[in-house]
C-alpha positions as CSV (number, residue, x, y, z in Angstrom):
1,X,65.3,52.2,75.1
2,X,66.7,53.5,72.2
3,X,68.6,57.0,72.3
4,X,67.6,57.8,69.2
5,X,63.7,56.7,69.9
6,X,64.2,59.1,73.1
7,X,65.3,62.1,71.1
8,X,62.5,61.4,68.5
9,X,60.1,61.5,71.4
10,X,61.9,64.6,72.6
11,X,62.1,66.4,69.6
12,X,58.0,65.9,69.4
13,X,57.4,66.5,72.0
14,X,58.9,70.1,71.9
15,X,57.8,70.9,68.6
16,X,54.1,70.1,70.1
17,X,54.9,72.5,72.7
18,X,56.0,75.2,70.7
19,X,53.3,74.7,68.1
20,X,50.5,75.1,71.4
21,X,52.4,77.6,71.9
22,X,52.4,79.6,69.1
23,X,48.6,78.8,68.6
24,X,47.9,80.2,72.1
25,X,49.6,83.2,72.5
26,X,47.6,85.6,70.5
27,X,44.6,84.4,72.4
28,X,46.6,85.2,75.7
29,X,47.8,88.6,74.2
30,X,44.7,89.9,72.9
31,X,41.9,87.7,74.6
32,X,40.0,89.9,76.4
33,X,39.6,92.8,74.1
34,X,37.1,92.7,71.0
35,X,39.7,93.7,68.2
36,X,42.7,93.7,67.5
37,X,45.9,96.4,68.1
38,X,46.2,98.1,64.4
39,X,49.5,97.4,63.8
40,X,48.4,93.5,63.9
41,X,45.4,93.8,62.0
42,X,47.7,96.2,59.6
43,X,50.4,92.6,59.8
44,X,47.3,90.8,59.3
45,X,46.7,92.4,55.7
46,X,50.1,93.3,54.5
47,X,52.2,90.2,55.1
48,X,50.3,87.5,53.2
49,X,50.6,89.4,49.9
50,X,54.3,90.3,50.8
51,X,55.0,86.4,51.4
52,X,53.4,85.1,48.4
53,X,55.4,87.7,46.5
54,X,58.7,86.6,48.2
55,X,57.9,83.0,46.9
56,X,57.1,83.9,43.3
57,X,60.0,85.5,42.7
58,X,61.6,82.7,44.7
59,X,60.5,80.6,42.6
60,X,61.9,82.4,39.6
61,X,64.9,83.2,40.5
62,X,67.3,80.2,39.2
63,X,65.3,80.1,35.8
64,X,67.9,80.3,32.5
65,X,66.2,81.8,29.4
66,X,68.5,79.8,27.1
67,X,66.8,77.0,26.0
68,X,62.6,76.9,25.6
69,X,62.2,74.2,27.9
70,X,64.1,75.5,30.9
71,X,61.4,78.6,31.0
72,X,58.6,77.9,29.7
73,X,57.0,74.9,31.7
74,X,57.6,77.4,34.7
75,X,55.6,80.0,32.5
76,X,52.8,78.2,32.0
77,X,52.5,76.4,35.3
78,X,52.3,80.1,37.2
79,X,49.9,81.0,34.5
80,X,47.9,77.9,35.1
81,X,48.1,78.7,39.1
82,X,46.7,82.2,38.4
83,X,43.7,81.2,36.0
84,X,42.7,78.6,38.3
85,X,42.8,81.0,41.6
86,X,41.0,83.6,39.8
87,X,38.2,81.2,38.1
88,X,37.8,79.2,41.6
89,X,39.4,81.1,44.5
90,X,41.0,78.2,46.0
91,X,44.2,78.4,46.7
92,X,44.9,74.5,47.1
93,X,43.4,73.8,44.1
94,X,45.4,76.3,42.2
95,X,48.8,75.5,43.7
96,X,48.1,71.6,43.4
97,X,47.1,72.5,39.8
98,X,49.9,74.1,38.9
99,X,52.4,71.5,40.5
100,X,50.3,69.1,38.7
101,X,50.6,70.7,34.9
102,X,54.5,71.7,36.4
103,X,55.8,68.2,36.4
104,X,53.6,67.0,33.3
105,X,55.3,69.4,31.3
106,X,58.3,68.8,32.9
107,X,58.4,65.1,32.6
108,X,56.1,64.3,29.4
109,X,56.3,67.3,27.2
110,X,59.8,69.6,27.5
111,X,62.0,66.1,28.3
């Protein structure tokens, strides 16, 4: 065979692993017991916000106020992202929404 075909296989293979893994061990941690430890529940609540936060400001972070059409497709793409999570409380609609209006603005309007 192949080496590299064997180290694709490998490299699945190990990623599948760690993946069950990862999926399992809460289960084996906290299995038996009907909730929780607090400071996972507290994890639980705190770090979704705190990621989503990290990735909007991310996501702004290279953005030059010189020209119009370097900030303002980026403006009203996250503005698009948040009317559509607030009117349908989806988040993959919102996000593929806002992509969506992103690179038509990007590519069609501010070329």
């Amino acid at each position: 065979m192949n080496i590299a075909f064997e180290y694709s296989i490998g490299v699945v293979m190990m990623v599948a692993v760690v993946t069950l893994f990862t999926r399992a061990l809460p289960f084996l941690l906290f299995g038996g017991k009907k909730d929780a430890p607090k400071w996972v529940q507290f994890i639980g609540r705190t770090l979704p916000p705190a990621i989503i936060a990290i990735l909007v400001l991310y996501c702004f972070k290279d953005m030059s106020i010189t020209e119009v059409k370097n900030w303002l497709p980026q403006i009203l793409a996250s503005i698009a992202v948040v009317l559509l999570h607030l009117w349908k409380k989806n988040t993959l609609l919102s996000v593929g929404g806002g992509t969506f209006i992103y690179m038509v603005l990007i590519q069609v309007v501010f070329i």
